[in-house]
C-alpha atoms as an extended CHARMM CRD file, in Angstrom:
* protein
*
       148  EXT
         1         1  UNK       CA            162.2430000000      -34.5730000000       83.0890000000  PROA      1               0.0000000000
         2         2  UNK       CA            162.7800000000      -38.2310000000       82.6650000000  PROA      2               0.0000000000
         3         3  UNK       CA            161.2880000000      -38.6860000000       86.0130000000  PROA      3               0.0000000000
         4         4  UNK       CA            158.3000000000      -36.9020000000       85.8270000000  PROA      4               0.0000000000
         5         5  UNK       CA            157.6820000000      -36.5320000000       81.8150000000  PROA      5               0.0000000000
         6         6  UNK       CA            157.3160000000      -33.1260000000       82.1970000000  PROA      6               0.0000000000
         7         7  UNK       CA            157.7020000000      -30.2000000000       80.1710000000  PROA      7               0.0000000000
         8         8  UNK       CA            160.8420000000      -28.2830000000       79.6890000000  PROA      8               0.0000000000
         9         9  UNK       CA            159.4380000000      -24.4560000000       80.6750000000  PROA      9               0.0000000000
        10        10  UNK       CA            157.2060000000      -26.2160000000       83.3060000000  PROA      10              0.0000000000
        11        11  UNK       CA            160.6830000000      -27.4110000000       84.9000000000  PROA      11              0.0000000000
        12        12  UNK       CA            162.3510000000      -24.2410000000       84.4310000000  PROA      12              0.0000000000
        13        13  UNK       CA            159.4540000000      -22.5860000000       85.9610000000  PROA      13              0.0000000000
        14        14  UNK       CA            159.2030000000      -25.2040000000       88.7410000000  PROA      14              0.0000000000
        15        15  UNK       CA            159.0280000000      -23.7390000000       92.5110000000  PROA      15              0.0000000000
        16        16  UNK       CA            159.6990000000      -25.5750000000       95.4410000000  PROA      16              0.0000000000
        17        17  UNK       CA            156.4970000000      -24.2840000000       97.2370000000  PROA      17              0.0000000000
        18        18  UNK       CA            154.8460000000      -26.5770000000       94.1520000000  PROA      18              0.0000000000
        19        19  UNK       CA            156.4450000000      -29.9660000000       95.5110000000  PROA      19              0.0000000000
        20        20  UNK       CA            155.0380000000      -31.9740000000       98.3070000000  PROA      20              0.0000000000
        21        21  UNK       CA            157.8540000000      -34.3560000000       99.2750000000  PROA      21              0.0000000000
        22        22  UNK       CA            155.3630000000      -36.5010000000      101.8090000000  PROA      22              0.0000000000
        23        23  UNK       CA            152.8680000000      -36.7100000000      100.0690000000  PROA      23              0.0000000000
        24        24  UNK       CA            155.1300000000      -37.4140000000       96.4500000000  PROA      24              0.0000000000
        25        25  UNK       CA            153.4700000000      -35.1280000000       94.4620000000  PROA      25              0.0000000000
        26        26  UNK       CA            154.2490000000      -31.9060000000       91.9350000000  PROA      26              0.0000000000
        27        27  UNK       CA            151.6250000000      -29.8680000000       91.4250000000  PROA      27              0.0000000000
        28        28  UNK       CA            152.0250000000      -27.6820000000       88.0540000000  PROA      28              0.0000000000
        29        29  UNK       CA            149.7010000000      -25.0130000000       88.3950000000  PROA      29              0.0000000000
        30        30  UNK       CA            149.6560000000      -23.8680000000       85.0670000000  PROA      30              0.0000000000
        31        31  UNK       CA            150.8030000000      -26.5110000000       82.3020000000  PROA      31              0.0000000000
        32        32  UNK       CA            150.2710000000      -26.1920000000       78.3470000000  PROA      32              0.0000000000
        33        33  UNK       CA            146.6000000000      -26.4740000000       78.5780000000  PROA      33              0.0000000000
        34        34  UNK       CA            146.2450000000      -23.9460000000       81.1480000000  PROA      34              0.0000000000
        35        35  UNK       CA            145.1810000000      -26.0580000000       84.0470000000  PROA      35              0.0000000000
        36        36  UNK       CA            146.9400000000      -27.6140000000       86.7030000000  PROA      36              0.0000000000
        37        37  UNK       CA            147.8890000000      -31.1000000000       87.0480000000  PROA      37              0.0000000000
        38        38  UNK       CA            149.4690000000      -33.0240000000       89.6140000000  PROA      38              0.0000000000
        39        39  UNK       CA            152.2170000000      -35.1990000000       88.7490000000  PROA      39              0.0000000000
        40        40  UNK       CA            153.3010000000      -38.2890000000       91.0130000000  PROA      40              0.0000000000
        41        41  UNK       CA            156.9390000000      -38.5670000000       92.4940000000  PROA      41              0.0000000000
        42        42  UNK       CA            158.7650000000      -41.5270000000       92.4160000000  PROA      42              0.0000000000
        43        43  UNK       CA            161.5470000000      -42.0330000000       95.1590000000  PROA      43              0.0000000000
        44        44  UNK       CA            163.8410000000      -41.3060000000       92.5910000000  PROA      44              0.0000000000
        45        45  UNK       CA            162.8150000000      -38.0260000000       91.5880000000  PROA      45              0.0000000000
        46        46  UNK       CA            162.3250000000      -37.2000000000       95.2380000000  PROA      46              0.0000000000
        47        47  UNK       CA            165.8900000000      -38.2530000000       95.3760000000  PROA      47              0.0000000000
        48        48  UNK       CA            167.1010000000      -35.8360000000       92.8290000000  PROA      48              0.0000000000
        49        49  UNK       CA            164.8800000000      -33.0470000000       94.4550000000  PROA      49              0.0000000000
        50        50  UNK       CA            166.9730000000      -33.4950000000       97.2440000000  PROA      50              0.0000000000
        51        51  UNK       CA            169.8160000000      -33.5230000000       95.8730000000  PROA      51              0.0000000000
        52        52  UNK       CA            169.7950000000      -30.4130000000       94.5430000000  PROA      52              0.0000000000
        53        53  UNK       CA            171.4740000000      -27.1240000000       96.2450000000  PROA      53              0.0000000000
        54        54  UNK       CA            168.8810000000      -24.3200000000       97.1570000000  PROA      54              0.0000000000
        55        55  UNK       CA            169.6670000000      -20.8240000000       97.1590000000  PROA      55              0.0000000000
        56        56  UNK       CA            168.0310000000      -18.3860000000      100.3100000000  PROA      56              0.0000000000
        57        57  UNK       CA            165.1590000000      -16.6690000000       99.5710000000  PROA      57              0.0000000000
        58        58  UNK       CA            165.2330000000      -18.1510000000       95.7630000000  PROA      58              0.0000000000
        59        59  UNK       CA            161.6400000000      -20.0140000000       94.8140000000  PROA      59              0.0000000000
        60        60  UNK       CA            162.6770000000      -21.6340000000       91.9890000000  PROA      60              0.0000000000
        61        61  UNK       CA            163.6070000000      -25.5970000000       91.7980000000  PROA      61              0.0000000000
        62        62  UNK       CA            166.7270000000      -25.0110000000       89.0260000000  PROA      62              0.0000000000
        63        63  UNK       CA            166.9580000000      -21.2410000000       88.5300000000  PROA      63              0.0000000000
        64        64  UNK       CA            170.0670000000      -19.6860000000       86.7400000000  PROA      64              0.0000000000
        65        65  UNK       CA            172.6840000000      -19.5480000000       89.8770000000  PROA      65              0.0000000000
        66        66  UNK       CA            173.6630000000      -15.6950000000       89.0440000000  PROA      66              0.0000000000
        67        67  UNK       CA            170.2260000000      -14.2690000000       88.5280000000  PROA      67              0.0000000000
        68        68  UNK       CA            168.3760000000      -16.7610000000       91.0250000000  PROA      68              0.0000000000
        69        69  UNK       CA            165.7190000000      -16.0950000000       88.0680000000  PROA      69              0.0000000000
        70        70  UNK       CA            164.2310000000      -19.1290000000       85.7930000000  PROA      70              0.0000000000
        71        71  UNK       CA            167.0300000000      -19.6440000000       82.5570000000  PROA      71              0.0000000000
        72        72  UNK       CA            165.5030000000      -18.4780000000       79.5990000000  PROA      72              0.0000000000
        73        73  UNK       CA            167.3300000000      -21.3940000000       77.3660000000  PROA      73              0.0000000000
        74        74  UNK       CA            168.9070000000      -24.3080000000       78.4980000000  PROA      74              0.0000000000
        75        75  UNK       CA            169.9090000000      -25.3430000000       75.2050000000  PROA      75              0.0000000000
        76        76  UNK       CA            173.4740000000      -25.3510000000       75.3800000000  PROA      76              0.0000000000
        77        77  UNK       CA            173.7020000000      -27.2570000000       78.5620000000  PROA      77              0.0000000000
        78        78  UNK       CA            171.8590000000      -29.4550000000       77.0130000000  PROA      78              0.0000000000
        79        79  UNK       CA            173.9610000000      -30.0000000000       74.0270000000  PROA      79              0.0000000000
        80        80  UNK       CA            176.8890000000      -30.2450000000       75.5430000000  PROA      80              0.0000000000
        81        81  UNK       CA            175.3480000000      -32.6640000000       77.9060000000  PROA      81              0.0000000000
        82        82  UNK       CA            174.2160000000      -34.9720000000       75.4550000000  PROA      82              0.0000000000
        83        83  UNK       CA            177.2230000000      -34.4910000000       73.1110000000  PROA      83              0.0000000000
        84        84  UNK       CA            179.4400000000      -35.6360000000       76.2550000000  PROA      84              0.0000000000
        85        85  UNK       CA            176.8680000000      -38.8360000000       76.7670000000  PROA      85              0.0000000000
        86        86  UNK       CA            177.3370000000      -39.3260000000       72.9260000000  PROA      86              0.0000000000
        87        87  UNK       CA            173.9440000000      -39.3200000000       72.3830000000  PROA      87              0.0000000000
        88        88  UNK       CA            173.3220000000      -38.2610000000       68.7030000000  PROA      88              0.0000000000
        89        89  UNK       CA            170.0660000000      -35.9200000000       67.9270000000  PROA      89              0.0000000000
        90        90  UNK       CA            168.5480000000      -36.3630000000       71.6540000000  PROA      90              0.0000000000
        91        91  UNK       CA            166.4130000000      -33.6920000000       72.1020000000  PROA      91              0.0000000000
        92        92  UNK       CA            165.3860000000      -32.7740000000       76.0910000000  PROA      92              0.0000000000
        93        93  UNK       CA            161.4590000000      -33.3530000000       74.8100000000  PROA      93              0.0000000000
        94        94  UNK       CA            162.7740000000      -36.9600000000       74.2280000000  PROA      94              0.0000000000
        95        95  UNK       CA            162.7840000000      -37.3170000000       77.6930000000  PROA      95              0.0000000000
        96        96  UNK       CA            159.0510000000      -36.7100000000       78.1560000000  PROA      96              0.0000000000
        97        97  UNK       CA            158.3500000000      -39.4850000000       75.5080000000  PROA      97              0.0000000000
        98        98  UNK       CA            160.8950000000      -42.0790000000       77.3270000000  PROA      98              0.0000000000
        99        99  UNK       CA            158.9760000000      -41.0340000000       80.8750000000  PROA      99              0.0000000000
       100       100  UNK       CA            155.7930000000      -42.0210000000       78.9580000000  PROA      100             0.0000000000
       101       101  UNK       CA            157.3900000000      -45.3030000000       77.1150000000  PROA      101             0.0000000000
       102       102  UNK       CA            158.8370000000      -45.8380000000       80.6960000000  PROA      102             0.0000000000
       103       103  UNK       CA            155.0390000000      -45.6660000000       82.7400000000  PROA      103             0.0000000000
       104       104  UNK       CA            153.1910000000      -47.6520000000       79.8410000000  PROA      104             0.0000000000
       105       105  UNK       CA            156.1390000000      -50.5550000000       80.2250000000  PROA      105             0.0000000000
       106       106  UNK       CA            155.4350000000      -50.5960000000       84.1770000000  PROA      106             0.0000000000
       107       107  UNK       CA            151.8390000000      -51.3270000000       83.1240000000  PROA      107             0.0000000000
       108       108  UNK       CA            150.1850000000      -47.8010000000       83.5400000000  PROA      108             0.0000000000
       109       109  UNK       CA            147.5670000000      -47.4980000000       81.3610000000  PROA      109             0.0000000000
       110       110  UNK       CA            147.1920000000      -44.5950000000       78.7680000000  PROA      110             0.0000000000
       111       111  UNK       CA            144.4200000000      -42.6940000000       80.7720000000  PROA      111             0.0000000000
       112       112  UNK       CA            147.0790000000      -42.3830000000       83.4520000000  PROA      112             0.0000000000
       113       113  UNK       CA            150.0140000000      -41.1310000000       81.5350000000  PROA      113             0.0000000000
       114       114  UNK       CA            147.8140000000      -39.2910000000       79.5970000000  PROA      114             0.0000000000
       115       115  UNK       CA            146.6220000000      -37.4820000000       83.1160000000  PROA      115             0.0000000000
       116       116  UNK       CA            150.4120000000      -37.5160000000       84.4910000000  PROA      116             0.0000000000
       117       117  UNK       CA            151.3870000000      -35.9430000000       81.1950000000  PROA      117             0.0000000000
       118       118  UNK       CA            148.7620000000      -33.4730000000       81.2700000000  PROA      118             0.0000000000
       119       119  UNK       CA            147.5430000000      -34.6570000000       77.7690000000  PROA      119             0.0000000000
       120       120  UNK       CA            143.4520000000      -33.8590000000       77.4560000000  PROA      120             0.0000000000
       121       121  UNK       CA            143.2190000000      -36.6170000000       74.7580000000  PROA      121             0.0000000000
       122       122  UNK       CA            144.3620000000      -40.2450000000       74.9450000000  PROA      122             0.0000000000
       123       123  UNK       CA            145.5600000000      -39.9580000000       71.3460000000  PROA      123             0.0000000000
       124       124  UNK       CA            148.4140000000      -37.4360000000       71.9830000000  PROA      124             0.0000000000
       125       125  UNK       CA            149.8850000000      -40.0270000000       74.7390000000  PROA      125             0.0000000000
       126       126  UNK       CA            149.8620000000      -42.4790000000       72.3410000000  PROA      126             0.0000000000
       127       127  UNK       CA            152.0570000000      -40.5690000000       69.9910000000  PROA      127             0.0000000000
       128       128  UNK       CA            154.4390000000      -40.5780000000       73.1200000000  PROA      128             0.0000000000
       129       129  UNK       CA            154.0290000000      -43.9130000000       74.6190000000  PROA      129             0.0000000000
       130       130  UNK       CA            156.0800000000      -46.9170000000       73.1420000000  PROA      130             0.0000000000
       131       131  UNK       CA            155.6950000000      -50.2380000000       74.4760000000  PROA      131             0.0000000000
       132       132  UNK       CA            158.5660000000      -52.7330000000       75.1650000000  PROA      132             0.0000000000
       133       133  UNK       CA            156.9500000000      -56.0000000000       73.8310000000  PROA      133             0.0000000000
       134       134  UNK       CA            159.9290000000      -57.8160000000       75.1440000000  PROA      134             0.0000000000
       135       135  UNK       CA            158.4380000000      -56.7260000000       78.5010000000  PROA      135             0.0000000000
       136       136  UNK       CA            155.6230000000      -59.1050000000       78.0590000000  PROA      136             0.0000000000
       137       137  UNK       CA            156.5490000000      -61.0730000000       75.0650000000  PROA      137             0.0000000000
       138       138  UNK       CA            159.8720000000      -61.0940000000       74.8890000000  PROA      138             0.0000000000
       139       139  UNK       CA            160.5330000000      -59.1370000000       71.7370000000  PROA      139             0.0000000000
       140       140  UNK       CA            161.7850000000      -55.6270000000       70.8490000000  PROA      140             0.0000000000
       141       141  UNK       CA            159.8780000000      -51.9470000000       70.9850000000  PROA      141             0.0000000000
       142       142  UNK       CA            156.4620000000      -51.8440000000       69.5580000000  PROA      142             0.0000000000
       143       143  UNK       CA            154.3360000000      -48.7170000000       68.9760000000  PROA      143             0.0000000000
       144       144  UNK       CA            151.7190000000      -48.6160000000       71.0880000000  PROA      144             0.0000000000
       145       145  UNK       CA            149.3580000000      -47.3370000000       68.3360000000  PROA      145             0.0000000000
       146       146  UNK       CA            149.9190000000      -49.9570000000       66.6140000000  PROA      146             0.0000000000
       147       147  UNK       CA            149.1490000000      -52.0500000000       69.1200000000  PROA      147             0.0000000000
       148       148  UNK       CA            146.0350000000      -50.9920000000       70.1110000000  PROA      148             0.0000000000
C-alpha cells in the first residue's frame, strides 16, 4: 500500500491476472469511483510482488492462506503489526497518504498522484499530499495546501 497508495479492499481484492510485471503497471479495474485506473510499479513494489508465495489455481495477490478467498478484515494483523513497529495510532489508510506525500516529494505533480490515486478532483490529493520543504528548502513538512 505504501508502494502503490492504494486502497485497502482494492489490495485485498487484487488478482495477479491485474499486474503487468514488464510493463510495471496495476490495473484496478474497479476502484472507489467505479472506474479503472492504472497504477505505476516501482521496482520496489515489483520486488515485493515477487516476493510473495502464490498458491495453485488461487487468483488473488494476498488471499487468506486457508480459504484462498480475499480476507474480509485485516485489522488485527494490522494492529499487531504496527503495535510490534511501535507505531502509535497508524492506521493502514496512512499509508496511502505517505505514498502520496512520498510522489509529491519526488516532484510528481498533483494531477499525477491525483490520477495514480484514482482521485477525480485535485483537491482530495491535496488533503493527502504533504510536502517535505526540507526537500527543496531545507526545512521540515509543509502542507501542500498551504502551499499552493
Amino acid at each position: 500500500m505504501l508502494l502503490t497508495g492504494c486502497r485497502k479492499r482494492e489490495l485485498l481484492d487484487a488478482r495477479w491476472e491485474e499486474v503487468n510485471l514488464e510493463k510495471k503497471v496495476w490495473r484496478i479495474p474497479t476502484s472507489k469511483t467505479g472506474k479503472p485506473r492504472h497504477v505505476p510499479l516501482s521496482e520496489d513494489a515489483i520486488a515485493v510482488l515477487n516476493a510473495i508465495p502464490r498458491f495453485d489455481r488461487c487468483p488473488f495477490i494476498v488471499p487468506n492462506p486457508e480459504s484462498r478467498k480475499p480476507f474480509l478484515s485485516i485489522y488485527h494483523s494490522w494492529d499487531t503489526a504496527r503495535r510490534s513497529a511501535q507505531l502509535a495510532d497508524v492506521r493502514m489508510h496512512d499509508l496511502r497518504h505517505s505514498a502520496a506525500s512520498n510522489l509529491v516529494n519526488s516532484g510528481q505533480s498533483l494531477y499525477v498522484v491525483a490520477k495514480v490515486l484514482g482521485h477525480s478532483q485535485t483537491r482530495t490529493t491535496e488533503r493527502y499530499a504533504h510536502l517535505d520543504a526540507s526537500v527543496f528548502l531545507g526545512s521540515g513538512p509543509i502542507d501542500v495546501r498551504a502551499a499552493i
